[in-house]
C-alpha positions in Angstrom: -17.5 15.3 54.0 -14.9 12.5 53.6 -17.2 10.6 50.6 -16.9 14.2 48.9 -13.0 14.0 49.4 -12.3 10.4 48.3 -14.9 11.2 44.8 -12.1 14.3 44.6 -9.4 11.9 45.6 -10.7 9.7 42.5 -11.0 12.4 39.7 -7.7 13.8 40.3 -6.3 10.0 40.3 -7.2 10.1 36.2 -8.7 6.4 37.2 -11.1 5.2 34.6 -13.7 3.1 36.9 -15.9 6.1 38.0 -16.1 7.4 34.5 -19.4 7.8 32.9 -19.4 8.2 28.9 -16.8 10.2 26.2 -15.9 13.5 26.7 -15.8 16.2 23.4 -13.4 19.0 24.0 -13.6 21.7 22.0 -9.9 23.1 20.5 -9.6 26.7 19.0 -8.1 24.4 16.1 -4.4 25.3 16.9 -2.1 22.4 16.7 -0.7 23.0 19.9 -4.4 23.0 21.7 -5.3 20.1 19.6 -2.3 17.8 21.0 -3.0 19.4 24.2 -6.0 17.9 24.7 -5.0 14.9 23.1 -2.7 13.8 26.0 -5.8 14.6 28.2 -8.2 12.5 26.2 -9.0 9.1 26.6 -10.0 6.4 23.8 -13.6 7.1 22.7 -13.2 10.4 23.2 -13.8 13.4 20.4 -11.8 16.6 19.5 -13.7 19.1 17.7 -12.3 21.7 15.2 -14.2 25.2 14.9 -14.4 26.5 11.6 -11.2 28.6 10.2 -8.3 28.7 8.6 -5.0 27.2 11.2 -2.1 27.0 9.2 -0.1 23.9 11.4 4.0 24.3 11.4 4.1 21.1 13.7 3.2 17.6 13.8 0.0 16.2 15.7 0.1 12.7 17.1 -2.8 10.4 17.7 -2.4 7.4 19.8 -5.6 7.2 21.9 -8.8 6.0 20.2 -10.0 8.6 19.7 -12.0 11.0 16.5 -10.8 14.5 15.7 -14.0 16.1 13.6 -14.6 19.2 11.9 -17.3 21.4 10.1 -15.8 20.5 6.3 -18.8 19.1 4.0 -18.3 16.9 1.1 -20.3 15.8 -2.2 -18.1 13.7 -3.8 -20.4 12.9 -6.1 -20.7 16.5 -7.5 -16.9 17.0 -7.2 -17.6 20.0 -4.3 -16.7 20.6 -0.4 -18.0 22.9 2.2 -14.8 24.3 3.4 -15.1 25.0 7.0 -12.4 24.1 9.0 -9.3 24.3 7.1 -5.9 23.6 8.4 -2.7 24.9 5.9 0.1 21.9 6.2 3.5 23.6 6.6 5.0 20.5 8.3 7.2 19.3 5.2 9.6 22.2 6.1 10.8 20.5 8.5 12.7 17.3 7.7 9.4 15.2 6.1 7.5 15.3 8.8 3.6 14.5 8.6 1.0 16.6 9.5 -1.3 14.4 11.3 0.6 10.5 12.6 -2.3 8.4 13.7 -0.3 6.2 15.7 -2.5 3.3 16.4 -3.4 -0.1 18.3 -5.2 -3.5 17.9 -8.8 -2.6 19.8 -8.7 0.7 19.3 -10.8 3.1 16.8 -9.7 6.0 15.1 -11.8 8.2 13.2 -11.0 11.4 11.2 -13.5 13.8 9.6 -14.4 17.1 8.3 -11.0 18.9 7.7 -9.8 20.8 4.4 -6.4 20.4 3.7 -4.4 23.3 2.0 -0.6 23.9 1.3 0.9 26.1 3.7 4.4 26.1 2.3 5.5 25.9 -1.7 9.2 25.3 -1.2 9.8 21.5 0.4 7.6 18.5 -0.7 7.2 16.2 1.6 7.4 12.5 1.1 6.5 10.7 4.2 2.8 11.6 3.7 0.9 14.3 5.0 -1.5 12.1 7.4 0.6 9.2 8.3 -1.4 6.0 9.7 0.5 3.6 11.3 0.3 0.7 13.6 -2.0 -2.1 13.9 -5.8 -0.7 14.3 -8.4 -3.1 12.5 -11.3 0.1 13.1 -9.3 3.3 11.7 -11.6 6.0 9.3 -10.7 8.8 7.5 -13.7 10.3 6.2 -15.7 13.9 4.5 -12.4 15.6 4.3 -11.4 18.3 1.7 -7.4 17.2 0.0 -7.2 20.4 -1.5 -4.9 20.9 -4.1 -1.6 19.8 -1.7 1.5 20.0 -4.8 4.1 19.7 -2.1 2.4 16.6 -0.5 4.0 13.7 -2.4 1.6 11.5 -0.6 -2.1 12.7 0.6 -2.8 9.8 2.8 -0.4 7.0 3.6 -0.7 3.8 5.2 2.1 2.1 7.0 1.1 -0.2 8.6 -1.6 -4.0 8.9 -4.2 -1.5 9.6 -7.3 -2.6 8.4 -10.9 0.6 7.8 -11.7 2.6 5.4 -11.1 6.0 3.7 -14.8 7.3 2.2 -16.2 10.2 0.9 -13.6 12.5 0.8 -12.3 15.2 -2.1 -9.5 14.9 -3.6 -8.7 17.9 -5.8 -5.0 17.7 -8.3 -4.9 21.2 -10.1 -1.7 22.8 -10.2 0.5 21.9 -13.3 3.3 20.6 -11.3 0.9 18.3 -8.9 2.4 14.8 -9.3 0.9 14.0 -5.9 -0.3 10.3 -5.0 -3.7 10.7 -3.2 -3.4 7.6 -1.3 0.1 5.4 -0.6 -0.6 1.9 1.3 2.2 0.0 2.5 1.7 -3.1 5.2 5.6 -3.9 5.6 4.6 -4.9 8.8 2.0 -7.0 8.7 2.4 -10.9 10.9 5.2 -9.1 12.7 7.6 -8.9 10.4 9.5 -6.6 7.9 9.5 -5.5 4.2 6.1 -7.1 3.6 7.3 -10.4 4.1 4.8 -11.2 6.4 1.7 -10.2 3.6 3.2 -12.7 1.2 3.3 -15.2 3.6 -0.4 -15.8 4.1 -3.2 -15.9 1.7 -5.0 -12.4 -0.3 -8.4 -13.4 1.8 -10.9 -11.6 -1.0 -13.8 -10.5 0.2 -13.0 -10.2 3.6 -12.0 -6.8 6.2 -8.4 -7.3 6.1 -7.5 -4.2 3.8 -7.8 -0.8 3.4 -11.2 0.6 1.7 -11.3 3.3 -0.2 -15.1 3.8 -0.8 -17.2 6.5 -2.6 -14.4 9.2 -2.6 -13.8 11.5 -5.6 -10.3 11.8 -7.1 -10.7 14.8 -9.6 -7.1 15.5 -11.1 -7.4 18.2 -13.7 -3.7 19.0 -13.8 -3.2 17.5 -16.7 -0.1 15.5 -15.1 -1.1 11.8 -15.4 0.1 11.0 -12.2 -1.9 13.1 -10.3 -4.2 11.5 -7.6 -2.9 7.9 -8.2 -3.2 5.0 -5.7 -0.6 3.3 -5.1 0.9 0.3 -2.7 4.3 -1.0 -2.0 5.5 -3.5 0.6 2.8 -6.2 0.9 0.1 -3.2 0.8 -3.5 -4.7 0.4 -6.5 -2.3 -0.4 -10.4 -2.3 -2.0 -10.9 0.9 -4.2 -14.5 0.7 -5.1 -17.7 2.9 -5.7 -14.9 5.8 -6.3 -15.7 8.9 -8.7 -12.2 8.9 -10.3 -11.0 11.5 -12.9 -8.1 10.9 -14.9 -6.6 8.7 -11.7 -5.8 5.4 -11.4 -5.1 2.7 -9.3 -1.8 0.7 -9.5 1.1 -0.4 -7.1 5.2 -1.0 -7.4 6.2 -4.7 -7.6 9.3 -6.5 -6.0 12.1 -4.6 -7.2 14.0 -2.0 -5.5 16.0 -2.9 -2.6 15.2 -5.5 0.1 11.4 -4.5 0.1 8.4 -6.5 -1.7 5.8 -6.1 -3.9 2.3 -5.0 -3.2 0.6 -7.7 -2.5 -3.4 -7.7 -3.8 -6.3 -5.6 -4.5 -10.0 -5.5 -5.6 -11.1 -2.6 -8.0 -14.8 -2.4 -8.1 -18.1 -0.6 -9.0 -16.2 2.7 -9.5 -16.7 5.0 -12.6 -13.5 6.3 -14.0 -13.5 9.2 -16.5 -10.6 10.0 -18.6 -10.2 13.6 -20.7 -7.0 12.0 -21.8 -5.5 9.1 -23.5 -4.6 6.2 -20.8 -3.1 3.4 -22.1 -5.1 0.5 -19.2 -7.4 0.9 -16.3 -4.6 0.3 -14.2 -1.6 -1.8 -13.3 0.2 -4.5 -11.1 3.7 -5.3 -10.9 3.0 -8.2 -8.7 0.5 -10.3 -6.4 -3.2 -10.6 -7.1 -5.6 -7.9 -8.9 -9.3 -8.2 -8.9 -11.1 -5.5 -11.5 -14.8 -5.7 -12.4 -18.3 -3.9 -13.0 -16.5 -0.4 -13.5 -17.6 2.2 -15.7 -14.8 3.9 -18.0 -16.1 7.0 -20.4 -14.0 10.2 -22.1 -11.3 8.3 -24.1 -10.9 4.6 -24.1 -8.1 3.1 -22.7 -5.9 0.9 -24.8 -6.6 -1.8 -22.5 -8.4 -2.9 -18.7 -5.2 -3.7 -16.1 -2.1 -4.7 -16.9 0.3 -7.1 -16.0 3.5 -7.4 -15.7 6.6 -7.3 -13.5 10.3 -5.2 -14.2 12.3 -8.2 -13.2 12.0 -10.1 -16.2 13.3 -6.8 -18.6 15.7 -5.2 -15.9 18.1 -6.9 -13.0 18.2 -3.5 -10.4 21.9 -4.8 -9.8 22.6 -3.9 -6.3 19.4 -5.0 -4.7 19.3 -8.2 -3.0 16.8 -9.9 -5.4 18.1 -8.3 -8.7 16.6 -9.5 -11.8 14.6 -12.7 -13.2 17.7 -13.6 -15.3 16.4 -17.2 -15.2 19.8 -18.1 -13.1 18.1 -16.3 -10.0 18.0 -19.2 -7.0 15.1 -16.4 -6.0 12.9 -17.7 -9.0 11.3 -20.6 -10.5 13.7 -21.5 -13.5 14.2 -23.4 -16.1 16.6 -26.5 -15.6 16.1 -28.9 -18.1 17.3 -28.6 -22.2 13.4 -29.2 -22.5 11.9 -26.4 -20.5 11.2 -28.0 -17.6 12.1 -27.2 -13.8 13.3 -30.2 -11.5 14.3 -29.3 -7.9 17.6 -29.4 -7.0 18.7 -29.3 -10.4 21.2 -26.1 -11.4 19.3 -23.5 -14.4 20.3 -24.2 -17.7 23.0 -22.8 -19.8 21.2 -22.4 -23.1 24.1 -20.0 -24.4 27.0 -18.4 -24.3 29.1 -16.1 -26.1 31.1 -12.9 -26.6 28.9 -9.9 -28.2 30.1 -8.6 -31.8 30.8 -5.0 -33.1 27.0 -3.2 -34.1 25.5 -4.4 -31.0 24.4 -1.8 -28.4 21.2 -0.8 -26.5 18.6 -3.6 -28.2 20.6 -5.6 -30.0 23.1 -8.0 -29.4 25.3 -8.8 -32.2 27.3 -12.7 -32.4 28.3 -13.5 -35.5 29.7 -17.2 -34.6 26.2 -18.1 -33.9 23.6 -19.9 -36.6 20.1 -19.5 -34.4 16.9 -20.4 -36.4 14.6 -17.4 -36.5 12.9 -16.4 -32.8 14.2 -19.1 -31.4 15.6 -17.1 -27.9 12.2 -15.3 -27.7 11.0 -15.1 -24.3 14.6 -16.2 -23.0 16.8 -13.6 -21.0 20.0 -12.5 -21.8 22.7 -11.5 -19.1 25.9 -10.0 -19.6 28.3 -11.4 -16.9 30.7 -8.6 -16.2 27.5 -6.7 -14.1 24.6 -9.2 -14.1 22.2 -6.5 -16.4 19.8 -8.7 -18.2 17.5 -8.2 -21.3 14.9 -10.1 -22.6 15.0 -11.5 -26.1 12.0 -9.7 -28.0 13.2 -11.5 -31.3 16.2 -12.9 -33.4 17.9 -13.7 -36.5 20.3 -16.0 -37.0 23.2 -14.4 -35.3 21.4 -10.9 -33.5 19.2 -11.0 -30.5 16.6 -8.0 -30.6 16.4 -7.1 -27.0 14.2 -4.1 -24.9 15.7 -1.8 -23.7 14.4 -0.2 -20.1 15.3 3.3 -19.6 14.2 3.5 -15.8 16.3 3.2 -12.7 19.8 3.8 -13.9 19.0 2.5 -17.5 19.6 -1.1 -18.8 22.4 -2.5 -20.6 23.9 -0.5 -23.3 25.9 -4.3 -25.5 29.4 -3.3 -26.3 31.8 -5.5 -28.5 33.8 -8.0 -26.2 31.1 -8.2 -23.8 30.7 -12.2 -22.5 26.4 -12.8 -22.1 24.9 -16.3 -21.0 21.1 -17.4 -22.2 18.8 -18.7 -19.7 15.1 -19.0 -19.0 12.7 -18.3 -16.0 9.4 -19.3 -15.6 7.8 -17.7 -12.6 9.6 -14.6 -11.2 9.6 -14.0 -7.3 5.8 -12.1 -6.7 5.1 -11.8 -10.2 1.2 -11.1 -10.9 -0.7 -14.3 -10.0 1.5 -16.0 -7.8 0.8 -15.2 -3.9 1.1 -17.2 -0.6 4.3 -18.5 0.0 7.3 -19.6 2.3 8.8 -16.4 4.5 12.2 -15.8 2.9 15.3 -15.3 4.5 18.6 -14.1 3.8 19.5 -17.5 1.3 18.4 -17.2 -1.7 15.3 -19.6 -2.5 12.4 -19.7 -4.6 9.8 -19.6 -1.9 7.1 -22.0 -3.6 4.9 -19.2 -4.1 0.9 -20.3 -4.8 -1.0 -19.4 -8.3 -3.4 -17.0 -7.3 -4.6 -15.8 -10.7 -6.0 -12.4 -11.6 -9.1 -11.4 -12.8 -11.0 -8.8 -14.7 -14.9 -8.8 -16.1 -17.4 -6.6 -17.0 -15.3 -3.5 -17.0 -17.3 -1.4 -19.8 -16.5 1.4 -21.7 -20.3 3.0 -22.0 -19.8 5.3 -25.1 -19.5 2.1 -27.1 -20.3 -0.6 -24.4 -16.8 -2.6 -25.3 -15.9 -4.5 -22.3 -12.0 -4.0 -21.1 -9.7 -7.1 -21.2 -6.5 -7.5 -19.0 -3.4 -7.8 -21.3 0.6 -8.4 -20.4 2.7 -5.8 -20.0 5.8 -5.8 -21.7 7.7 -8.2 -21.1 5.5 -10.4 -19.1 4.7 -12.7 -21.8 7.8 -14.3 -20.9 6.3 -15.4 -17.5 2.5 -14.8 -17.9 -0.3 -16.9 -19.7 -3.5 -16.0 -19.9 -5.7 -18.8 -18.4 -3.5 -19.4 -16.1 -2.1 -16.4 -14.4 -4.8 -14.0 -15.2 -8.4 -14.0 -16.6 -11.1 -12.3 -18.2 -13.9 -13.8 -16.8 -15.4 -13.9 -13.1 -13.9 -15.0 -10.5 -14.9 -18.6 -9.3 -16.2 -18.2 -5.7 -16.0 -14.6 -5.3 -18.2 -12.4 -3.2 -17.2 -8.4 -2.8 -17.1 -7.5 1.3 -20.4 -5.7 2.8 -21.1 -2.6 1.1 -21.4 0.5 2.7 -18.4 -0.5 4.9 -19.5 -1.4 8.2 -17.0 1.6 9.6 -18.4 4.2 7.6 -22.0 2.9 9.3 -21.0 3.4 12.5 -20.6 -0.5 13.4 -17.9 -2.6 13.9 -16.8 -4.8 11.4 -17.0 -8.8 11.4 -14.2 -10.5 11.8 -12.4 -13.4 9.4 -10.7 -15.9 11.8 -7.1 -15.9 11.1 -5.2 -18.4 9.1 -4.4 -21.7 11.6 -1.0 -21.7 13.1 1.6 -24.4 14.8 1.3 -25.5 18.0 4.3 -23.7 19.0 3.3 -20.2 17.6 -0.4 -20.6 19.5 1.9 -21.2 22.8 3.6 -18.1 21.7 0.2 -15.9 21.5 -0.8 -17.0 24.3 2.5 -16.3 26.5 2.2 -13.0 24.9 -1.2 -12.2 26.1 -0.4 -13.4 29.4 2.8 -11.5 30.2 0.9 -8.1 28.7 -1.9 -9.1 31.3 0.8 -9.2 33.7 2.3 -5.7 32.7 -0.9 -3.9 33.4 -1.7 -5.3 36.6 1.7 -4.3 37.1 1.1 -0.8 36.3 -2.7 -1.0 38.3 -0.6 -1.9 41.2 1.6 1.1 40.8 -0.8 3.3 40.4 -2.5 1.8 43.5 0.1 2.3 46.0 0.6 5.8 44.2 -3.1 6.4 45.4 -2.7 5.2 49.1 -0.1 7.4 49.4 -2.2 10.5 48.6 -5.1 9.0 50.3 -3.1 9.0 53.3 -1.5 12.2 52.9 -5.0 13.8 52.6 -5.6 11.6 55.8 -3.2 13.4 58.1 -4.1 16.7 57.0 -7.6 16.4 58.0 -6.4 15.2 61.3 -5.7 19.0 61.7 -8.6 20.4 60.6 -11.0 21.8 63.4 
């Protein structure tokens, strides 16, 4: 009689040491009932969804390691889904809120599946992203899930957080006209325990290793004729592999270091995917800073102008009112010229190759002197900035007393040269997280160039198989001014490289290996370690709570048997 109490005493307790494998609960596919049993879950545990249409008005969140499944089939290889379970997002309504926020923790694994994703509301787009993943989970999948059509989902998927995994075989279908939608957004501002991405740029791209996000043998099929429907794209230090894809008119590509305090994305590898393109594209894809990897991908339709491109904003625009602003090649932030002969010395001031007051007939791309006598081209390259509001332009070309300038419509709009206006010449040579420059010093609030590595990009073997042409990586505009082929980027393999296991070891059921962490001081290994002891010391802490909690009871239950005949 008493052993059957205390095993009662036990269960009720919610202790963990009597338990004997996962529990699957089975939800009626409500949001409610799904966060419900949630709370009552425990990591390794599974939700199941029945099939159905649940139209969700209120945000689910996932903290325990746990996987939420339904009955959705994909073929992303045929471009088609079984759609079972299908939940209609209507959580944008309410103040960008996502649908699903996977809220997650080293150790832990997180798995997603079998779901179709509809809009349930056409008023409000949502910007946040519809499933949120956050945190710091090394073993998180999102996988066989139908991303149907969501116009009012600015972001399908996004990633906000160091969390390494992998995102395989689902759908992603762009119709409507009006579909802009990104299918997949990864930011890692976090990443080392800091903020804004810093963190990511501090410590090296490790290619061919676990430490990104995978996006594997999905299908992106945008046939809304808006050309950026279904793109991939990565902000704030953001790492991710998109390989063995299906990808139509989509592609990858990624913001660089340039508005406000946050940086660049910071390196990806584009792989083995076949991209297929009804319409014009001018490259295979873009970055606007850090390290790009592209090779042994299949283009057909139309042929691109080019493979990737490189380039960065910096060197064309200054984003006045951010705290990096632009390359003007006077920008403590960047690697500048300081000699009258091109070179750089530290601790030397830039150089003041110019100055002057603009003429009458100058304006958006050209800037008009007529005291000057330059010989023909000779500012090319060379950056422009007019001193009353620190815009910049970048000398395209120039006669003996006009500067022929580009003009950058984006953010605002550059500067529009008016007569009277006082301008200075300098020159930079690498710009802060420009393509092919990587690991570096974490910055701080004084300005510094932070001695950023070259970490060149690559790209080989990316064919276009009506013809069999092979793509080649070109500059973007502008970035001749701080880019070289053969040094910055490549057309040829990558010395050393080897792609990371293929199928990912996630999407196989098996952890994956791990890639021991960069060395650290003495000081910041005493740290780690006084951080795992004191969270040893918390949970005991709570053990011990939960112990005397359990006496109590124990006792309680004691007394009352006392009375019992």
């Amino acid at each position: 009689m008493s052993g059957k109490i205390l095993w009662s005493i036990f269960i009720a307790s919610g202790l963990f040491a009597l338990r004997c494998g996962a529990t699957v609960y089975h939800s009626d596919g409500s949001a409610s009932n799904v966060q419900a049993l949630h709370n009552s879950a425990r990591d390794g545990d599974t939700i199941t969804l029945p099939a159905g249409t649940f139209f969700w008005a209120t945000t689910v969140t996932i903290t325990k390691g746990i996987t939420v499944i339904g009955l959705t089939t994909t073929d992303p290889v045929h471009k088609t889904a079984n759609d079972q379970t299908i939940i209609l997002a209507n959580t944008g309504m309410n103040g960008n809120q996502p649908l699903l926020n996977l809220t997650t923790a080293s150790g832990k694994s997180y798995r997603l599946s079998g779901i179709t994703f509809r809009t349930g509301q056409r008023q409000v787009v949502n910007f946040n992203g519809m499933i949120l993943l956050k945190g710091g989970s090394h073993a998180v999948r999102v996988d066989h899930c139908h991303f149907d059509d969501l116009a009012y989902e600015n972001n399908n998927i996004a990633v906000w957080g160091a969390i390494y995994g992998v995102i395989d075989h689902n759908l992603f279908d762009f119709r409507s006209a009006n579909n802009h939608a990104q299918s997949l957004y990864i930011n890692m501002s976090d990443w080392g325990g800091r903020s804004y991405g810093d963190g990511s740029w501090a410590q090296p791209p490790y290619y061919g290793s676990e430490k990104f996000v995978f996006i594997e043998d999905n299908c992106i099929n945008n046939t809304s004729g808006n050309e950026f429907g279904g793109v991939i794209d990565a902000w704030r230090g953001g790492r991710y592999v998109f390989r063995h894809n299906h990808a139509y008119d989509a592609t990858p590509t990624n913001h660089g270091t340039e508005i406000g305090r946050e940086r660049g994305f910071r390196c990806a590898e584009i792989y083995n995917n076949d991209f297929h393109f009804p319409f014009h594209r001018s490259s295979l894809g873009s970055a606007r800073s850090g390290g790009w990897i592209s090779h042994d991908n299949t283009i057909d339709g139309l042929q691109p102008d080019r493979g990737a491109t490189v380039g960065t904003y910096r060197v064309f625009f200054a984003f006045t009112g951010a705290p990096f602003t632009g390359a003007s090649g006077d920008n403590p932030w960047d690697y500048n010229v300081t000699e009258s002969d091109g070179r750089h010395i530290d601790g030397h001031p830039p150089y003041l190759f110019q100055s002057g007051a603009t003429a009458s007939g100058s304006d958006r791309t050209h800037i008009v002197d007529l005291t000057k006598n330059w010989r023909a081209n000779q500012w090319v390259g060379y950056t422009a900035k007019r001193l009353s509001d620190g815009k910049i332009a970048i000398v395209l070309s120039n006669t003996s007393n006009t500067l022929n300038v580009y003009y950058h419509e984006g953010y605002g709009g550059g500067a529009i040269w008016q007569a009277g206006d006082q301008y200075q010449i300098h020159k930079v040579l690498v710009a802060l997280d420009q393509p092919g420059r990587g690991a570096g010093d974490l910055i701080n609030a004084s300005p510094a160039w932070p001695h950023q590595q070259l970490e060149p990009c690559y790209e080989w073997n990316d064919v276009y198989t009506p013809t069999g042409a092979h793509l080649r990586m070109t500059q973007a505009i502008g970035a001749f001014a701080v880019l070289q082929e053969g040094r910055d980027f490549y057309n040829t393999p990558m010395p050393g490289y080897t792609p990371y296991v293929y199928p990912h070891p996630l999407a196989g059921g098996t952890p994956p290996p791990s890639t021991p962490p960069p060395s650290t001081s003495p000081c910041a290994q005493l740290q780690e370690r006084l951080d795992r002891l004191q969270g040893r010391q918390q949970r005991l802490q709570q053990l011990h709570r939960s112990n005397k909690k359990l006496n109590r009871r124990i006792r309680r239950l004691q007394n009352q048997l006392q009375n019992c005949p």
